[in-house]
MARBA-694467 format. One record per residue (C-alpha): residue in three letters; x, y, z. Coordinates in steps of 0.2 Angstrom, whole numbers, padded with zeros to 4 digits, always signed. Example, Ala and Ser with C-alpha at 12.3 -4.5 7.8 and 13.67 -1.06 7.14 Angstrom:
2
ALA+0062-0022+0039/SER+0068-0005+0036/
END
This chain:
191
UNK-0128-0007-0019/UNK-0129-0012-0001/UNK-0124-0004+0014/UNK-0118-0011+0031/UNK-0119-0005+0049/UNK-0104-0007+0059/UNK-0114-0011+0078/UNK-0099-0023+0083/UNK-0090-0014+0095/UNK-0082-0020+0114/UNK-0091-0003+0119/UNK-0079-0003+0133/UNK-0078+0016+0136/UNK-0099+0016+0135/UNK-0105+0004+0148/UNK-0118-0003+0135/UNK-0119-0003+0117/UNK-0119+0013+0109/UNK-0132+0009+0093/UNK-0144+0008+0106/UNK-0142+0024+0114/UNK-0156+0037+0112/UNK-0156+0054+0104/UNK-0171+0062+0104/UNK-0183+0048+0109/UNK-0173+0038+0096/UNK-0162+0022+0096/UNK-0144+0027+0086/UNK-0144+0013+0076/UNK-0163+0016+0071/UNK-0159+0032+0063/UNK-0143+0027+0053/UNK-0156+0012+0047/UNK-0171+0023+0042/UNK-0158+0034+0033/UNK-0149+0018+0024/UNK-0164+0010+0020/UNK-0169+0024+0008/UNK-0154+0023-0002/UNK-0149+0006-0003/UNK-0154-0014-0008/UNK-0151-0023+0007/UNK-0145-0014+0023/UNK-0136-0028+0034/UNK-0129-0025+0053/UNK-0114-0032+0057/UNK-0114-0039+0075/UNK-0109-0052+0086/UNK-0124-0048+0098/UNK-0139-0052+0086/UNK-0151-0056+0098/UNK-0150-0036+0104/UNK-0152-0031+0085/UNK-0166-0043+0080/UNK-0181-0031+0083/UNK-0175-0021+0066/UNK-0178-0035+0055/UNK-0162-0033+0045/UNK-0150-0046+0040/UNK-0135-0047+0052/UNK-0116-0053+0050/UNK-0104-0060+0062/UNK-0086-0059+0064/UNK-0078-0075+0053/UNK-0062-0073+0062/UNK-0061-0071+0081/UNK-0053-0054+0081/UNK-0062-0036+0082/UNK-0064-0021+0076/UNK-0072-0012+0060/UNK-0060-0020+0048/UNK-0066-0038+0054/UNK-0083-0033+0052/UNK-0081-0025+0035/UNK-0071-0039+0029/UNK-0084-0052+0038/UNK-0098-0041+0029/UNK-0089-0042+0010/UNK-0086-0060+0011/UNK-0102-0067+0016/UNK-0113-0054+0007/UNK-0103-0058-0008/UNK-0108-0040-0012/UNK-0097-0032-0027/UNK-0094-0016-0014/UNK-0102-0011+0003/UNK-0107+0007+0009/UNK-0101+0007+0027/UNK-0106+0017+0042/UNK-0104+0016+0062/UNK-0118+0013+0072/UNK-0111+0030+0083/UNK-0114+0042+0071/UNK-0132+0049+0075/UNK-0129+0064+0061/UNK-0125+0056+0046/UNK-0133+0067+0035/UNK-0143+0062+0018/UNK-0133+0073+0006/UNK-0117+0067+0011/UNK-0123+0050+0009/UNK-0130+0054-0008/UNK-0112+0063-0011/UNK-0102+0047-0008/UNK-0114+0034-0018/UNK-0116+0046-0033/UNK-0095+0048-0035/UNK-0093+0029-0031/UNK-0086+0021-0049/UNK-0079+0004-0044/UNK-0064+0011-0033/UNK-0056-0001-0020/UNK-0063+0013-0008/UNK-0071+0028-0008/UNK-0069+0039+0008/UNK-0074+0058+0013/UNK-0060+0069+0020/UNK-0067+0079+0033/UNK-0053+0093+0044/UNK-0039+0085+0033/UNK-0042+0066+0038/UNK-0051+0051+0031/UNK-0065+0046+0039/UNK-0065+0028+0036/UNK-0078+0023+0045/UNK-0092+0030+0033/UNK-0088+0027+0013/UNK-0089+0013+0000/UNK-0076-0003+0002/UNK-0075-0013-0015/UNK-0076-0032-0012/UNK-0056-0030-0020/UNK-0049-0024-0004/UNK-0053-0041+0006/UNK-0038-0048+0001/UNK-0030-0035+0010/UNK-0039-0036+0023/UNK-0038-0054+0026/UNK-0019-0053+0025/UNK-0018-0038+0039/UNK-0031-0048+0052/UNK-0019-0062+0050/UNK-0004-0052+0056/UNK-0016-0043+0070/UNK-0013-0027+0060/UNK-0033-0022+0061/UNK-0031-0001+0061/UNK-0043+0005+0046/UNK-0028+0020+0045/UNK-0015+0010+0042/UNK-0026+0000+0029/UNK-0029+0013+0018/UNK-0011+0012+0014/UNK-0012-0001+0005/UNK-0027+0003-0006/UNK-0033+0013-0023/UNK-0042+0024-0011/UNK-0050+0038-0019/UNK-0054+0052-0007/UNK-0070+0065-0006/UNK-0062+0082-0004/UNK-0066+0094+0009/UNK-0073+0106+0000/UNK-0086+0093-0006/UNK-0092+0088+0008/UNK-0092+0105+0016/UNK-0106+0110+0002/UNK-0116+0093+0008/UNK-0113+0096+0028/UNK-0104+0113+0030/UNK-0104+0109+0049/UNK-0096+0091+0047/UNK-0110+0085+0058/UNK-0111+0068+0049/UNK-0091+0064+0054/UNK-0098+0066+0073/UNK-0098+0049+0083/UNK-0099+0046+0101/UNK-0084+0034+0108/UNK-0089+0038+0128/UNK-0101+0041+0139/UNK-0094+0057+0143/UNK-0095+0063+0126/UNK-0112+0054+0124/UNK-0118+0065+0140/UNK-0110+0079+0133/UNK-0119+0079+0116/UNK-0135+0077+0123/UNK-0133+0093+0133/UNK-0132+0101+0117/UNK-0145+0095+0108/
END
């Protein structure tokens, strides 16, 4: 299986681009990498601004339609890989822990998706999508209808429940992902 960072985002609320702010001396985007890297074949980025990501040395994937978002890139990312299913994570989410990763690969069984619940809601931004739900996919970017929620809809998706993933991260610190700088600011306070 291989796995794919979501690092396209118009970072409009972060005045630069959030994979490369630091935490603890270290680049966002490094981390969720390092991580990855342990678990799967191949980790790609999916990116339409390489040229910032080329020091990693990992393969990279553009948009293939001209709209945004983390449905384009997944979709982008199962269509050129070819891959039969794609482990999928946001570049934001600096605490993505090892165990939770391990949870969602070893319950992953040739669904259309496989996502965590985490304080009632699916966290679609870190899970398994199955090269089945492109289709989908390709048919709700063609109508401008790009909300990952609204997608899930429309899939088999099979879901992580709470309790699961409490036992892997009882403080739900892999669902945290930083959206503004604000909240970037904040969270370094606490560090």
């Amino acid at each position: 299986m291989d796995a794919l960072i979501l690092a396209g985002g118009e970072n409009r609320r972060f005045q630069s681009h959030k994979g490369l702010a630091e935490i603890k001396g270290r680049r966002l985007i490094e981390t969720t990498a390092e991580l990855l890297k342990k678990y799967f074949t191949t980790v790609y980025i999916s990116t339409n601004t390489p040229e910032i990501f080329f020091y990693l040395g990992l393969p990279m994937i553009g948009d293939i339609v001209e709209q945004r978002g983390p449905m384009v890139g997944i979709y982008s990312s199962l269509v050129c890989t070819g891959a039969p299913e794609l482990f999928v994570a946001a570049c934001d989410m600096p605490f993505i822990k090892a165990e939770v990763v391990e949870l969602i690969k070893g319950r992953y069984h040739g669904q259309d998706a496989l996502l965590p619940l985490f304080q009632g809601r699916p966290q679609p931004l870190l899970g398994i999508y199955s090269h089945h739900v492109a289709a989908v996919m390709k048919k709700r970017i063609g109508h401008n209808r790009k909300a990952l929620w609204d997608l899930l809809q429309e899939m088999a998706v099979q879901y992580i429940h709470e309790e699961d993933i409490a036992a892997a991260d009882p403080e739900g610190r892999s669902f945290v992902n930083i959206n503004t700088l604000e909240e970037y600011k904040e969270l370094i306070i606490h560090i």
